[in-house]
C-alpha positions as CSV (number, residue, x, y, z in Angstrom):
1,X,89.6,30.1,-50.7
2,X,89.8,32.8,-53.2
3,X,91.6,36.1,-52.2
4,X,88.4,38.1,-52.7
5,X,87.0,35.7,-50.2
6,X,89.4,36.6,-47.9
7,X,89.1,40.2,-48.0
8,X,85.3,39.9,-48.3
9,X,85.3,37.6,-44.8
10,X,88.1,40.2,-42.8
11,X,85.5,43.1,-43.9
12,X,82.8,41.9,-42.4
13,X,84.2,40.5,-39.5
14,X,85.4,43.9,-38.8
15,X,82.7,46.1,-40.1
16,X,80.3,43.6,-37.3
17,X,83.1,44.5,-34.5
18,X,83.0,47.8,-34.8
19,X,79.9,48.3,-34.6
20,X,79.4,46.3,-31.4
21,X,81.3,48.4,-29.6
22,X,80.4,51.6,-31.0
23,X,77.3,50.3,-28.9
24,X,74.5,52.0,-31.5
25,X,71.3,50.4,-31.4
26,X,70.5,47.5,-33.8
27,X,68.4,48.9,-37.4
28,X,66.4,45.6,-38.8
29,X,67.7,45.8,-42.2
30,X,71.4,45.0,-40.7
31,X,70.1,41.8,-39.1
32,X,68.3,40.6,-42.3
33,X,71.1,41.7,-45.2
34,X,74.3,40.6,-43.2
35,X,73.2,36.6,-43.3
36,X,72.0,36.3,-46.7
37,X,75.2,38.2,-48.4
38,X,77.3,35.7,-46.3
39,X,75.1,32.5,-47.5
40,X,75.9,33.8,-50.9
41,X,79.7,34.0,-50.7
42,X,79.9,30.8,-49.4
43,X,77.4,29.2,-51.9
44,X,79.4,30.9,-54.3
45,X,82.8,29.6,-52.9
46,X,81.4,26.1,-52.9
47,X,80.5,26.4,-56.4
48,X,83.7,27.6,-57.5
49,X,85.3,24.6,-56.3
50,X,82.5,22.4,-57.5
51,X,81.3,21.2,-54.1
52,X,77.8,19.9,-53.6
53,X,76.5,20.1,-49.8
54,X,76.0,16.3,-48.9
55,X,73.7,15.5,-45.7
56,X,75.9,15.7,-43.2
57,X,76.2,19.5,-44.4
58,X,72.9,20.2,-44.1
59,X,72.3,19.0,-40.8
60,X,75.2,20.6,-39.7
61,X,74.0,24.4,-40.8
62,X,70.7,23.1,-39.5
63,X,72.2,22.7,-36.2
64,X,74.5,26.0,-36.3
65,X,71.5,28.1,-37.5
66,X,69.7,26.5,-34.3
67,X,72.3,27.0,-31.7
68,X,73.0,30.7,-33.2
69,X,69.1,31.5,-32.7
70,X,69.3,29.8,-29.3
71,X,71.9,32.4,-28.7
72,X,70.6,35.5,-30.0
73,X,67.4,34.8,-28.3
74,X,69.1,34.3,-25.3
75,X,71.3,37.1,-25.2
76,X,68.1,39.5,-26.5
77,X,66.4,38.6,-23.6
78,X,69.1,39.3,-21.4
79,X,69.6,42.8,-22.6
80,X,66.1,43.4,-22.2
81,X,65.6,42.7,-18.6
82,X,69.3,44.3,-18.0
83,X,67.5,47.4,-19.5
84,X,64.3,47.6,-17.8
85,X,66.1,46.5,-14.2
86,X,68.2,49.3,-14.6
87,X,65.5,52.2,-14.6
88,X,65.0,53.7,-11.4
């Protein structure tokens, strides 16, 4: 892993943090720019060290992209009701 990697990963890791619990409401383009930059650093990371994804690789994003949906479908819902119980 390259040092600009590194820094890259700690950045966003804490740039996501903070903003959880600064608790401001979610803006669409955050949700669709965040996962395609960090597809790219890792495509580009793999490529650097010459890597080709085999099948197993695949079907393990596959199945990490479908538990992480799972999730954030989950946990929208959630906050949804949580939100509309709430109200008096």
């Amino acid at each position: 892993m390259s040092m600009l990697t590194i820094v890259a990963v700690v950045g966003i890791v804490i740039y996501v943090v903070s903003r959880q619990v600064l608790g401001e409401p979610l803006r669409g383009e955050r949700l669709l720019t965040l996962p395609p930059i960090l597809a790219a650093v890792g495509v580009i990371d793999l490529a650097e060290h010459g890597h080709r994804p085999g099948s197993s690789d695949i079907v393990l994003i596959v199945l990490g992209l479908l538990v992480a949906a799972t999730i954030g479908v989950k946990r929208g819902l959630s906050m949804r009701r949580f939100v509309t119980g709430c109200q008096p």
